[in-house]
C-alpha positions, 0 to 999 in steps of 0.5 A: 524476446521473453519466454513467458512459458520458460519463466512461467516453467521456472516459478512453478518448479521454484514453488512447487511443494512450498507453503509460507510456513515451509519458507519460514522454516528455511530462513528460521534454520539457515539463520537462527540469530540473526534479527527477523523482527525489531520494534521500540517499547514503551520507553523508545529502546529498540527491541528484537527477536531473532529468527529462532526467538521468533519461531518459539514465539509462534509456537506458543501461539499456536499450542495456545489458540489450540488449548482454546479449541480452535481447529483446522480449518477455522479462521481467526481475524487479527485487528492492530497496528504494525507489531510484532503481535500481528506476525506472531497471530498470523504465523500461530494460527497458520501453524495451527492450520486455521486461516488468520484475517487482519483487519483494518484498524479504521473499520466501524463495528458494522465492518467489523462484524460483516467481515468477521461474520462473512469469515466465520470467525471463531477467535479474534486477537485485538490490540488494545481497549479501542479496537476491543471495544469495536468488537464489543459493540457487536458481539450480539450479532458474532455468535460463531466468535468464541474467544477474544485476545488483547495484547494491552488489556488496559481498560478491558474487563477480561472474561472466560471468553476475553483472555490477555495475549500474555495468558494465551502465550503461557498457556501455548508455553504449557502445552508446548512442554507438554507435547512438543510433537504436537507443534509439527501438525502444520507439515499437514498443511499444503500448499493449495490450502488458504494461507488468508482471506486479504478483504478489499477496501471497498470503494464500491460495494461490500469487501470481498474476502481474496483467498490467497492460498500457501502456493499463490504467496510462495508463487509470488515470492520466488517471482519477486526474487527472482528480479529483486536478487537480494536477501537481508533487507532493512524493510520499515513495516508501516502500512496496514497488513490487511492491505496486500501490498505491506502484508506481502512485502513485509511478511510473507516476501521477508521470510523468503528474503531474509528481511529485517522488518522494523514495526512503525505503528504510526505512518506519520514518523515512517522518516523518522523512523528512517533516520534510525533504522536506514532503510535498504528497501521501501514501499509506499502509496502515491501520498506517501511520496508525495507528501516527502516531496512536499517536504523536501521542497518546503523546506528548501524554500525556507531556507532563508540563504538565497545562494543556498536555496538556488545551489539545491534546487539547481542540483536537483535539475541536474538530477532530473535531466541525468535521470531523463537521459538514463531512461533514454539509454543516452551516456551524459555529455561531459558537462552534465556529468561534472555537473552531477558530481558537483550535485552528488554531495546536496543529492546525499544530503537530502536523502540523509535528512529523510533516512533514504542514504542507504535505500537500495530500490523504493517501490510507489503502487496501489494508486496512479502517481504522477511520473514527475514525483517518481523523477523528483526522487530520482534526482536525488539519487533513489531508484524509485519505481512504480509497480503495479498489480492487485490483490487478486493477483497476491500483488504483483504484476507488473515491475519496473527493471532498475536498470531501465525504469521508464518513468509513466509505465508500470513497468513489465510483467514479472517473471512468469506472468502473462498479460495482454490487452483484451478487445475493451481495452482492459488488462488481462493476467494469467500466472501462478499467483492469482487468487483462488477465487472471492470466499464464498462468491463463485458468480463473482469469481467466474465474472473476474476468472474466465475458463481460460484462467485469465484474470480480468483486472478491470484496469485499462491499459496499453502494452508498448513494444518493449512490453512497458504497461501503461495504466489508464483507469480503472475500467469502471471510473473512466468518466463518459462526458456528455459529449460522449468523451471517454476521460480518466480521472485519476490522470487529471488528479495526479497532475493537480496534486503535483502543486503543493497545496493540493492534497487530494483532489477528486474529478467530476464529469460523468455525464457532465458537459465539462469537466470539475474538480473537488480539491483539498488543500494538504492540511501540513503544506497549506499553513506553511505557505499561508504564514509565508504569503502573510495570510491569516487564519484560523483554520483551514476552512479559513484557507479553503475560502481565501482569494489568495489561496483561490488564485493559487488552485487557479494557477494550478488547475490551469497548469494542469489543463496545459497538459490535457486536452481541452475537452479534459481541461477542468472548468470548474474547481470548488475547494473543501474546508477540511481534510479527507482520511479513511475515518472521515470515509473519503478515502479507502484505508490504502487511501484510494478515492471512494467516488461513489461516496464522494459524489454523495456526502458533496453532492451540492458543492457538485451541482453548485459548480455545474449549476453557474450559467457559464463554464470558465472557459 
């Protein structure tokens, strides 16, 4: 039995007097040369900065952005891709006890101004003319934002206000030389100070601005290395860092881990970039493993040697079947476990071709994920597991032990925190890593908050009693039928996205008599498999409407009704001509489901499928 008061006990004590720039002081002093951060340059060639070459770096930044007149206590966002640009903004504004922002490179110029307006935003540091230009669109309604920063000034007519970050880091050099004590002024800074404002991607209303204070994210960090027991890890830094997930893991657990992080400014070469770099440690969002499962699978099944093909995907079943007999606690029969020696050999390829040979643990969060994908993987050998938490809690919550992952739960709470299930159903957490509060929201704070200091999270779920979490929706998009039938949606889209065609799916039903589904086809997968089934086209909306492709979205609609109850059972699926992404607004930069606008940019295709006299039964 867990003593969540001596754990709870423990990570205070492991926190207590600890901000994020005392964390990198320890890591920059106990190994001054070894890599922190490494990325390619123009040319392909790795680049890198040791840990000492790092901390010069910030200091520039700070001594620079104070010589521009920023003062503590003011804040500054951030908007570019994964570089080493960003950590050293981040790092400089914190040293210069201001409080840095990023923002999500998909943002429209109305989003750009409420968040940096919302912030009060005095300095701005941008990649390049795109995202400078996002600025420049509404700089009218900015008249607190004093200076811009562009690290690539190409194309960008520079001012007294729009500086180059190579001018801000020759001027915070001056400085620096010229009053080297004045660099020490972040050992003001203490740990109940804001550390971020990390804004929600909004999949419902306005961002709201989390501040994540120094003591929250130190909190969080001695919580995760307390089960993650390791330093020294090879991280691939892909996602965004306005998205708590990558801006933890990735920068503020790398500095009390003694990560190696490794910039990847496109998502889509993250393998690519495995294949060099051989991650010991990876994170990602549902789609991300999902489409590597799409892959994977693809490119077996086109491989054009029968024996082959049926040796692979046969040592993939001996995976799956070793990896549902660990979770059970059950030793192997010995055929099984011959089998899996003959497997190891095809299991280490595969990881191989995608760079995951030396992959320690793999974490999937953010969105539910069908436990099948999590299995694929597992087959092969990675130890992938499924976590949960918010941003409100500086991401985590829950973890799944590597040593007895239960595939279909989030796993149990991490070290120190409490959770339990309220009366509705809806999970509660309390611990030293939730927020101080929405930035200047205190109603909506009390709502999320309650006077005993528990965090209602506004997900439904069910604690087992081992202590496993099981996340059923989120408590506001569980969809009520007509017949008054409480359904979750995201279960249901997990389950269609398992074929390899659907890319993403969205349910409808609330107060529908049956249940449908909005489905789009995976712009990679579908093409392949149209060329395979002699399918012409020219585009994808030429597939969307194929009789062909129709049959094959039945056949997995109807799979996934095998697994439902028959009230949840979709009757009606209608498939989409193009793609969602972030930029088409269908989905969140962390790639969740906006519903709302869902329902409203396909309202008709929606009431097409509800309007048909009869329902497929």
């Amino acid at each position: 039995m867990r003593d969540i008061s001596a754990e709870r006990a423990a990570m205070d004590a492991a926190a207590r007097g600890r901000t994020v720039l005392t964390n990198f002081e320890e890591t920059c002093n106990e190994i001054p040369d070894k890599d922190a951060l490494k990325w390619r340059d123009a040319s392909g060639a790795w680049q890198s900065l040791t840990w000492s070459q790092y901390r010069q770096e910030v200091r520039k930044v700070a001594a620079g952005v104070k010589a521009l007149g920023f003062k503590p206590g003011e804040f500054a966002v951030i908007m570019a891709r994964n570089r080493p640009e960003h950590l050293l903004a981040d790092l400089g504004i914190l040293h210069a006890r201001g409080t840095p922002v990023s923002l999500y490179n998909t943002l429209a110029p109305e989003q750009v101004q409420y968040i940096t307006a919302h912030c009060d935003a005095v300095l701005a540091v941008v990649e390049d003319a795109g995202y400078f230009k996002k600025f420049e669109a509404v700089r009218a309604q900015l008249p607190k934002l004093r200076t811009i920063v562009v690290v690539d000034p190409t194309g960008v007519e520079l001012s007294d206000d729009v500086i180059t970050w190579k001018s801000l880091l020759e001027r915070g050099a001056e400085e620096d030389r010229r009053d080297p004590e004045a660099f020490e002024e972040w050992r003001k800074v203490k740990p109940e100070d804001l550390a971020t404002l990390v804004y929600t991607s909004g999949t419902t209303g306005p961002p709201k601005g989390v501040m994540e204070a120094h003591s929250n994210i130190t909190w969080m960090a001695e919580s995760a290395q307390s089960f993650l027991n390791r330093t020294g890890h090879r991280h691939i830094s892909y996602l965004p860092f306005a998205h708590v997930f990558e801006r933890f893991v990735g920068y503020y657990a790398a500095m009390r881990q003694q990560t190696v992080v490794h910039f990847c400014p496109d998502p889509g070469l993250l393998f690519a970039y495995a294949v060099e770099v051989k991650p010991t440690s990876l994170i990602g969002v549902p789609r991300v493993w999902e489409k590597l499962q799409a892959a994977l699978v693809a490119g077996i099944q086109a491989n054009p040697d029968e024996q082959q093909r049926t040796a692979i995907l046969g040592a993939i079943e001996v995976g799956r079947k070793l990896a549902k007999l660990q979770q059970a606690g059950q030793e192997p029969p010995a055929e099984l476990a011959a089998a899996a020696e003959r497997a190891l050999p095809v299991w280490t390829a595969l990881r191989t071709k995608v760079g995951l040979e030396d992959l320690e643990w793999a974490i999937t969060g953010a969105a539910p994920i069908n436990p099948d994908v999590i299995e694929f993987f597992q087959a092969l050998g990675i130890h992938l597991w499924e976590g949960w938490g918010m941003t409100e809690c500086t991401v985590g919550a829950t973890y799944n032990p590597l040593e007895a992952i239960r595939n279909g739960t989030v796993g149990v709470a991490d070290p120190g925190v409490e959770m339990k299930i309220d009366e509705d159903g809806e999970v509660l957490l309390r611990g030293g890593n939730l927020m101080k509060g929405y930035y200047k929201d205190p109603e909506k704070t009390a709502e999320t908050i309650d006077a005993e200091g528990w965090l209602h999270t506004g997900d439904v779920g069910t604690i087992d009693d081992d202590g496993y979490l099981r996340i059923i929706d989120r408590k506001k998009e569980l969809i009520i039928t007509a017949g008054g039938k409480n359904i979750s949606p995201a279960n249901i889209e997990a389950l269609l996205k398992q074929h390899p065609l659907i890319g993403q799916a969205a349910v409808i039903g609330d107060r529908r008599p049956y249940v449908s589904a909005l489905v789009v086809l995976d712009p990679e997968v579908a093409p392949v498999w149209a060329r395979k089934a002699g399918i012409a086209f020219d585009s994808m909306a030429d597939l969307a409407a194929d009789p062909a492709v129709h049959a094959e979205i039945q056949e997995a609609v109807e799979e996934t009704n095998r697994h439902v109850s028959n009230v949840e059972g979709i009757k009606r699926f209608t498939i989409l001509p193009a793609d969602w992404t972030p930029e088409t607004d269908e989905l969140t930069p962390t790639l969740k489901l906006k519903r709302r606008v869902i329902s409203q940019k396909y309202a008709d295709a929606i009431e097409e499928m509800y309007s048909r006299a009869e329902a497929r039964p």
